[in-house]
C-alpha atoms as an extended CHARMM CRD file, in Angstrom:
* protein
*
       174  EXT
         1         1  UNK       CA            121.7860000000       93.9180000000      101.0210000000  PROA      1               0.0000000000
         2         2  UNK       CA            121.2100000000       96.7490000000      102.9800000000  PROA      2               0.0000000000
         3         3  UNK       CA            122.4070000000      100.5290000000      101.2870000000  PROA      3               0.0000000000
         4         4  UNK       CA            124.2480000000      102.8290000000      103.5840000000  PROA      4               0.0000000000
         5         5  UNK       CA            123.8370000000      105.5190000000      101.7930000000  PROA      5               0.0000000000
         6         6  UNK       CA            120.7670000000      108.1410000000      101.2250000000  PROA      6               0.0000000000
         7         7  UNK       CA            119.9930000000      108.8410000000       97.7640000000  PROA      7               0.0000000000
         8         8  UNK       CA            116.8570000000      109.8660000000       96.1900000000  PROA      8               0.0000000000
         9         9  UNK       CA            114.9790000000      107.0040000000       94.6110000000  PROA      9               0.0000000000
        10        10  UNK       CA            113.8490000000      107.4500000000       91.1360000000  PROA      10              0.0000000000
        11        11  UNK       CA            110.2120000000      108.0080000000       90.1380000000  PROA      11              0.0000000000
        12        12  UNK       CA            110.0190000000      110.3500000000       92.9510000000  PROA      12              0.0000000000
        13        13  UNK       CA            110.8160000000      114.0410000000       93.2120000000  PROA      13              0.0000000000
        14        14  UNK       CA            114.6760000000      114.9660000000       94.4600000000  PROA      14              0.0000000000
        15        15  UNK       CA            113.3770000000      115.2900000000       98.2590000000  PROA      15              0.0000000000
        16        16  UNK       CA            110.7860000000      112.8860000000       98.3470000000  PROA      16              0.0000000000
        17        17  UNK       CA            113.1000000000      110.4640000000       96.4190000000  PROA      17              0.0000000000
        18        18  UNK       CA            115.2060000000      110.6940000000       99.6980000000  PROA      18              0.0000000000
        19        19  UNK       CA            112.5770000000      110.4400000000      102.2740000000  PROA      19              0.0000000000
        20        20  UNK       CA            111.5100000000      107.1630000000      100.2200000000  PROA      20              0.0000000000
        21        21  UNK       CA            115.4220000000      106.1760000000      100.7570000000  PROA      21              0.0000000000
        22        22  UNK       CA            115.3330000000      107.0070000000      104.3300000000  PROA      22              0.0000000000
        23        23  UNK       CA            111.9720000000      105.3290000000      104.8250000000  PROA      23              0.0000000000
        24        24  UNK       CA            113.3600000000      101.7170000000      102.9330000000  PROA      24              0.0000000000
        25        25  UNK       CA            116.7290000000      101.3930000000      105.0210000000  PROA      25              0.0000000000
        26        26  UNK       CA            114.5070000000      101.8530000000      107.8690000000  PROA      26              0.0000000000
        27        27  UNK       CA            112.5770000000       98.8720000000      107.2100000000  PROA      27              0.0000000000
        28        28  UNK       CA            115.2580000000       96.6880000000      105.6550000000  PROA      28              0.0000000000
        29        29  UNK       CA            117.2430000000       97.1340000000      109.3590000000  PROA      29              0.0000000000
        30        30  UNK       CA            113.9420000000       96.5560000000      110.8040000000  PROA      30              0.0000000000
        31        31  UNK       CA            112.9020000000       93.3010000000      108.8800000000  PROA      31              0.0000000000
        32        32  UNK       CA            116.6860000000       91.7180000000      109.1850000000  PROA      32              0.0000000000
        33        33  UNK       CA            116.1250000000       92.0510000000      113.1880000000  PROA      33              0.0000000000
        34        34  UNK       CA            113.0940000000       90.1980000000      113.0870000000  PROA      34              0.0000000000
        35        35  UNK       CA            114.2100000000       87.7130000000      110.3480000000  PROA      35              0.0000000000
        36        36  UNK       CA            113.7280000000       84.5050000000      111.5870000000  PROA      36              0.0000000000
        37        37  UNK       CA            111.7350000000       85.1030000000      114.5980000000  PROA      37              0.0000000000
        38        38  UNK       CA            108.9710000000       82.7520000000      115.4790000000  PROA      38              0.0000000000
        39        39  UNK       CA            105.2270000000       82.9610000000      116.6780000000  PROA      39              0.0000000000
        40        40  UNK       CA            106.6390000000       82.2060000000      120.4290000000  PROA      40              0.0000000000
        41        41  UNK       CA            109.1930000000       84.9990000000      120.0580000000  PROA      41              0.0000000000
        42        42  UNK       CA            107.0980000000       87.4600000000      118.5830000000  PROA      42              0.0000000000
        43        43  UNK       CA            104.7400000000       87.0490000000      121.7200000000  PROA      43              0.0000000000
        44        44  UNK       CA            107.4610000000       86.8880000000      123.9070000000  PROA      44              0.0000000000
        45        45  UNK       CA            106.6110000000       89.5180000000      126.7340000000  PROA      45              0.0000000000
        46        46  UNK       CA            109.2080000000       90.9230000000      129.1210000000  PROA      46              0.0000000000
        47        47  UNK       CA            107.1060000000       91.6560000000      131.9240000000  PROA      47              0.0000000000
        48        48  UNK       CA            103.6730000000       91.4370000000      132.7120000000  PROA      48              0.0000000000
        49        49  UNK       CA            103.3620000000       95.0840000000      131.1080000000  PROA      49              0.0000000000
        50        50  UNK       CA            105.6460000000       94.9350000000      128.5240000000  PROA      50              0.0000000000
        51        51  UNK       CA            104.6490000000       94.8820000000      124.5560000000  PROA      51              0.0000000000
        52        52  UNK       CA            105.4160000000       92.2160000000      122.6320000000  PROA      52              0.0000000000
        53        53  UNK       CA            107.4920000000       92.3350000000      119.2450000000  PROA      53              0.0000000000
        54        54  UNK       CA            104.7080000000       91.3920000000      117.3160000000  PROA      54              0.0000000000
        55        55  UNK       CA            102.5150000000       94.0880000000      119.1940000000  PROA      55              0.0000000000
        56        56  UNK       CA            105.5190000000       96.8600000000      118.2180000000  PROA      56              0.0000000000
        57        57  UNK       CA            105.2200000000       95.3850000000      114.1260000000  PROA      57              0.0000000000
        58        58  UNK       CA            101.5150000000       95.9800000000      114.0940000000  PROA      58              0.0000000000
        59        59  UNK       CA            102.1840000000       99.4820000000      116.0800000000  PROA      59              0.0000000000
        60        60  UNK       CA            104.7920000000      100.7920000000      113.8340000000  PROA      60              0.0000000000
        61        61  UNK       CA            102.4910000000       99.4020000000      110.7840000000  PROA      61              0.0000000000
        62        62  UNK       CA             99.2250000000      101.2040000000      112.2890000000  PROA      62              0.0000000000
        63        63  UNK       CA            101.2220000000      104.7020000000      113.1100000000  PROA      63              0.0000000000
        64        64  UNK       CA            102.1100000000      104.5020000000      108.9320000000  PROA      64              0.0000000000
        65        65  UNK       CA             98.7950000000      103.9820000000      107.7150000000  PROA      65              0.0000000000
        66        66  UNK       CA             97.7700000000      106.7950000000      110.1450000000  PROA      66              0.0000000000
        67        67  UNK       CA             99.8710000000      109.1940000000      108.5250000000  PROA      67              0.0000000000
        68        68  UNK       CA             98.9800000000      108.2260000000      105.1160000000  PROA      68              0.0000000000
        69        69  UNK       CA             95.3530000000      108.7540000000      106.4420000000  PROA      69              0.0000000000
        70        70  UNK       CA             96.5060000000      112.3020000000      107.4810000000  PROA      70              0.0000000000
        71        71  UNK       CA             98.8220000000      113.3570000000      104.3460000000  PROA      71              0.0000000000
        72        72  UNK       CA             97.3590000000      111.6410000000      101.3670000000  PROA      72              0.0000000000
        73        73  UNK       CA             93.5400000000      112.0620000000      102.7670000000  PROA      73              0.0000000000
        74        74  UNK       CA             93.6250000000      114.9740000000      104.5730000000  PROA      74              0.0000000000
        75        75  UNK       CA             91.2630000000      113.7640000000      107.0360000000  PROA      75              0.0000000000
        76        76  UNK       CA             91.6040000000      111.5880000000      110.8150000000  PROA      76              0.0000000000
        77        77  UNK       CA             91.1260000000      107.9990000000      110.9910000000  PROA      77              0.0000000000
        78        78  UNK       CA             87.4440000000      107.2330000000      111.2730000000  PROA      78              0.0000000000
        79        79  UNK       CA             85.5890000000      105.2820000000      113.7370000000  PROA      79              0.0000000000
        80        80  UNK       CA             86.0750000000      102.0190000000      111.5350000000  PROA      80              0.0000000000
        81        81  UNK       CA             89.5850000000      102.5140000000      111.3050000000  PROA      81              0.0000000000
        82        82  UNK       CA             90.1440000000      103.3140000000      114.8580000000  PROA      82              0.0000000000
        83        83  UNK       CA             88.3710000000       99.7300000000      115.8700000000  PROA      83              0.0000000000
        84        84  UNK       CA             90.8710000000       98.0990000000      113.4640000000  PROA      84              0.0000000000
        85        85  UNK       CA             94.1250000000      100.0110000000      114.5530000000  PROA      85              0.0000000000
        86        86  UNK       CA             93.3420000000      100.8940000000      118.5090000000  PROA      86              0.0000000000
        87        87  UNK       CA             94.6610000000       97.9130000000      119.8340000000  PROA      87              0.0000000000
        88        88  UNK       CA             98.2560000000       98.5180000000      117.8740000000  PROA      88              0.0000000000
        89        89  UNK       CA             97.8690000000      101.9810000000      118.2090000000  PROA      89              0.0000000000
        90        90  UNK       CA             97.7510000000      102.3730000000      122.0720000000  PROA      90              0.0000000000
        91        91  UNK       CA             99.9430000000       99.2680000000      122.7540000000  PROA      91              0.0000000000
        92        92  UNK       CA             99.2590000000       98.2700000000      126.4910000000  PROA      92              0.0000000000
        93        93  UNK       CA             96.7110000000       96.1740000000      127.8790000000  PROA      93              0.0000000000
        94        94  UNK       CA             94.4570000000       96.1110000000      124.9700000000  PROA      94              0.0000000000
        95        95  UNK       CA             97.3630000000       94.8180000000      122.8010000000  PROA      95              0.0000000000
        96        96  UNK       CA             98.8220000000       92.2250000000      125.0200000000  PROA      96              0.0000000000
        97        97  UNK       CA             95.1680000000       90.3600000000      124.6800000000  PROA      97              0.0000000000
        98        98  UNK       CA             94.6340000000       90.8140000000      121.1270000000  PROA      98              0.0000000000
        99        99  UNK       CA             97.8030000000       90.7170000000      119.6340000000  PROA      99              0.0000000000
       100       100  UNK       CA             99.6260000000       87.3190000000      119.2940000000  PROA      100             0.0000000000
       101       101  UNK       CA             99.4870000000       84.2160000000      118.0050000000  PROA      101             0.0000000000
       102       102  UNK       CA            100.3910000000       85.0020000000      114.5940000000  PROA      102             0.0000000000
       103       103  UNK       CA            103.0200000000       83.7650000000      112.5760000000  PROA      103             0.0000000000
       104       104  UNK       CA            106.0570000000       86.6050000000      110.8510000000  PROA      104             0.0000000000
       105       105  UNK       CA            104.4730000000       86.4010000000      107.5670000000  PROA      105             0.0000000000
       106       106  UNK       CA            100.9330000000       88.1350000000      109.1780000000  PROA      106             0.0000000000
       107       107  UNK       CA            103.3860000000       90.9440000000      110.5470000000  PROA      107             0.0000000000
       108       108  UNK       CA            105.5410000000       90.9500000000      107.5180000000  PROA      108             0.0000000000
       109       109  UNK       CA            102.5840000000       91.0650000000      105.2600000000  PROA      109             0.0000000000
       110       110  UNK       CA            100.7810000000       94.1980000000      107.3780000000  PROA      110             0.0000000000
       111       111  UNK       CA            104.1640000000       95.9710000000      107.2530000000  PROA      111             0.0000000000
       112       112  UNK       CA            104.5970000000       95.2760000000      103.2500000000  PROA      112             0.0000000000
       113       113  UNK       CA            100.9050000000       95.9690000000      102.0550000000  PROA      113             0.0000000000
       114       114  UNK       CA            101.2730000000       99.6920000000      104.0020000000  PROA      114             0.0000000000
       115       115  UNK       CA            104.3390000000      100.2270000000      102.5910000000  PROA      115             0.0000000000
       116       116  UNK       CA            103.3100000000       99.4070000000       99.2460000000  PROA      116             0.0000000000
       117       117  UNK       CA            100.5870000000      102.0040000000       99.7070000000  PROA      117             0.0000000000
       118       118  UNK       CA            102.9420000000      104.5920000000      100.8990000000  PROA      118             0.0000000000
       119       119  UNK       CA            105.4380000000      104.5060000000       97.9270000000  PROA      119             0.0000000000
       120       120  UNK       CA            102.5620000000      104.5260000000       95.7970000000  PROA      120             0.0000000000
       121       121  UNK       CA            101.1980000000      107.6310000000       96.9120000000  PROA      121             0.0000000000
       122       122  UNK       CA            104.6960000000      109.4500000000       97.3330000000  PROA      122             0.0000000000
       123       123  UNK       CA            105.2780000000      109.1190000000       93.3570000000  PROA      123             0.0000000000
       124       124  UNK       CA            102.2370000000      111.5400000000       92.8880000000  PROA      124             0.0000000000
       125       125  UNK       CA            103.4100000000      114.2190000000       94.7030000000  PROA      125             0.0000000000
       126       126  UNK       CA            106.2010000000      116.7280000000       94.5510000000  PROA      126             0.0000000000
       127       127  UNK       CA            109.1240000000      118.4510000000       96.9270000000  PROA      127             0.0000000000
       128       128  UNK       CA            106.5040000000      121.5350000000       97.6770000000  PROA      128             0.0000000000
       129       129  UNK       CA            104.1500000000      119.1210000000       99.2600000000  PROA      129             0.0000000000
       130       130  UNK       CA            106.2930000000      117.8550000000      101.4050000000  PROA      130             0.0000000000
       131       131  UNK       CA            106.8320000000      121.5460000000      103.7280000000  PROA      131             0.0000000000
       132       132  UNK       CA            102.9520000000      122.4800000000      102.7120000000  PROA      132             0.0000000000
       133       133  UNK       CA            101.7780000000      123.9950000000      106.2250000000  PROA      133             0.0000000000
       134       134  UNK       CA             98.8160000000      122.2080000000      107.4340000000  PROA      134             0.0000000000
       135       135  UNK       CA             97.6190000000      123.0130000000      111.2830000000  PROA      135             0.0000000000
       136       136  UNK       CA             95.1670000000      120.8440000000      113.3850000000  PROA      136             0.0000000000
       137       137  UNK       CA             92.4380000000      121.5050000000      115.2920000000  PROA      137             0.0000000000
       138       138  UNK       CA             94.1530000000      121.9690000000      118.1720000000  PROA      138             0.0000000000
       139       139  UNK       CA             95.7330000000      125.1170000000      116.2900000000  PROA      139             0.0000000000
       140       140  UNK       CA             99.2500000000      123.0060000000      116.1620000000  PROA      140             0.0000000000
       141       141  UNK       CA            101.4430000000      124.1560000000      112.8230000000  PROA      141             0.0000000000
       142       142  UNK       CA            102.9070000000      120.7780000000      110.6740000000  PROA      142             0.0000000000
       143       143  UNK       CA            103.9460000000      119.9990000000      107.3830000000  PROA      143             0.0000000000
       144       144  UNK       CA            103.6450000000      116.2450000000      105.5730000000  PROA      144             0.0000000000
       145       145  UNK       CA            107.6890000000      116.5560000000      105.7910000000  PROA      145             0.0000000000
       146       146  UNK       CA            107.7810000000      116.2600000000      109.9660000000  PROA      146             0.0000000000
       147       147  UNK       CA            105.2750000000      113.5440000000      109.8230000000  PROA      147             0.0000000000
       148       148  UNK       CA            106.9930000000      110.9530000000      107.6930000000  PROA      148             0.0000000000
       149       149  UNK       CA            109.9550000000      112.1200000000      110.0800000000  PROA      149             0.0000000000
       150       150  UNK       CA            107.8500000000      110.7710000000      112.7220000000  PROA      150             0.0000000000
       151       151  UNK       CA            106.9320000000      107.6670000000      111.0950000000  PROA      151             0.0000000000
       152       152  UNK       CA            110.6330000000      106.9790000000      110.5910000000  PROA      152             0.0000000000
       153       153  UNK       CA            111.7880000000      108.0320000000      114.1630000000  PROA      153             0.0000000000
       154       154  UNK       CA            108.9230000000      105.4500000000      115.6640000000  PROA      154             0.0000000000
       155       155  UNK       CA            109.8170000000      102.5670000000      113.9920000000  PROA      155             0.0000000000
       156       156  UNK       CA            113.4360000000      103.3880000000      114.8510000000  PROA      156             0.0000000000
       157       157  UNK       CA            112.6130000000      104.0850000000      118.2820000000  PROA      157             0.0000000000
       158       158  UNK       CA            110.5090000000      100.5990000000      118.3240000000  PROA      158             0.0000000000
       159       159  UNK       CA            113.0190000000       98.4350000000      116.6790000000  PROA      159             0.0000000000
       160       160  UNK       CA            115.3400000000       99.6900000000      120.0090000000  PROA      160             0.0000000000
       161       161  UNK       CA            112.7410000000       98.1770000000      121.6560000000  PROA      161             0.0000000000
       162       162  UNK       CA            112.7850000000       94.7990000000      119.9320000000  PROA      162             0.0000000000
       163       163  UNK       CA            116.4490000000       94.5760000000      120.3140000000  PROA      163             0.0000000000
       164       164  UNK       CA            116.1660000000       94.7240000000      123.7570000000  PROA      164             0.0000000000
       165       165  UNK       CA            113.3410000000       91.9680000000      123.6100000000  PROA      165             0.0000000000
       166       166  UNK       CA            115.1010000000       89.7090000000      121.4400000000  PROA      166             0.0000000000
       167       167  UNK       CA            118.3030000000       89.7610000000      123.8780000000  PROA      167             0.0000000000
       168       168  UNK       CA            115.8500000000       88.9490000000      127.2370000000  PROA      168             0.0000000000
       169       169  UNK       CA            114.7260000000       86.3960000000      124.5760000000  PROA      169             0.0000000000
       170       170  UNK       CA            117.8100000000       85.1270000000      124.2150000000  PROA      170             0.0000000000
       171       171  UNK       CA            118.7810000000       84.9420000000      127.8050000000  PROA      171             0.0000000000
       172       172  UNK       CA            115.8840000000       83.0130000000      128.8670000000  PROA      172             0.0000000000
       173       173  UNK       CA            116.5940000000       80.3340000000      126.0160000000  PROA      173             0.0000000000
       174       174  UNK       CA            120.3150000000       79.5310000000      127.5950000000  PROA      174             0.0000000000
């Protein structure tokens, strides 16, 4: 059952505890609206230029290991993890032709072993971290706080999208 409500999770710090909430009601909405789904739906495209659903589950998986890459490591993705996550990363073209024919349980594992990682690595950190000001190359001011933000508003923003593809889905099958 989904919880409505934010609280901080325990085994975290008070803020971080609440991110953690924040960041598990986000994927429980998000794996209820692909429940069910199979490999034909999930490489259901739109249009000719349109992502897939299973292209937006590897995206929003790829954009969370990314900023585990950037918080936890301090570091970019390398060149080995680029090759891995372009294709989900960029979406498009690239995606489209490499993405598909895969069953939930490949999307729903992806999603679940990144996650794991992610909760894992929140428990050994405190509050402070979390508005620590960090500044890229580019001379751009963030903190780890905006950037789970951002991992929660893309998937959010993505699941919008699958919505909309599983109702053109569901038009097309009547």
């Amino acid at each position: 059952m989904i919880n409505y409500r934010i609280k901080s999770v325990g085994g975290y710090s008070e803020r971080i505890g609440e991110l953690v909430s924040m960041l598990e009601h986000t994927r429980a909405v998000t794996l209820k609206e692909i429940k069910g789904l199979t490999q034909k739906d999930l490489d259901y495209p739109t249009d000719e230029g349109s992502n897939s659903i299973g292209a937006l589950l590897m995206h929003i998986a790829s954009i969370e290991f990314v900023h585990q890459v950037i918080t936890f490591e301090e570091r970019d993705i390398n060149k080995v993890e680029f090759l891995k996550w372009q294709a989900a990363l960029e979406l498009g073209q690239q995606a489209r032709h490499t993405i598909k024919l895969n069953q939930l349980d490949f999307y729903l594992n992806e999603l679940a072993l990144i996650r794991e990682r992610t909760l894992s690595q929140l428990k050994s950190y405190n509050d402070d971290w979390l508005f620590e000001e960090r500044q890229w190359d580019n001379g751009v001011k963030h903190n780890c706080y905006y950037l789970w933000f951002h991992v929660l508003e893309d998937e959010i923003s993505h699941r919008g999208q699958i919505r909309i593809i599983k109702r053109r889905l569901l038009q097309n099958n009547q």
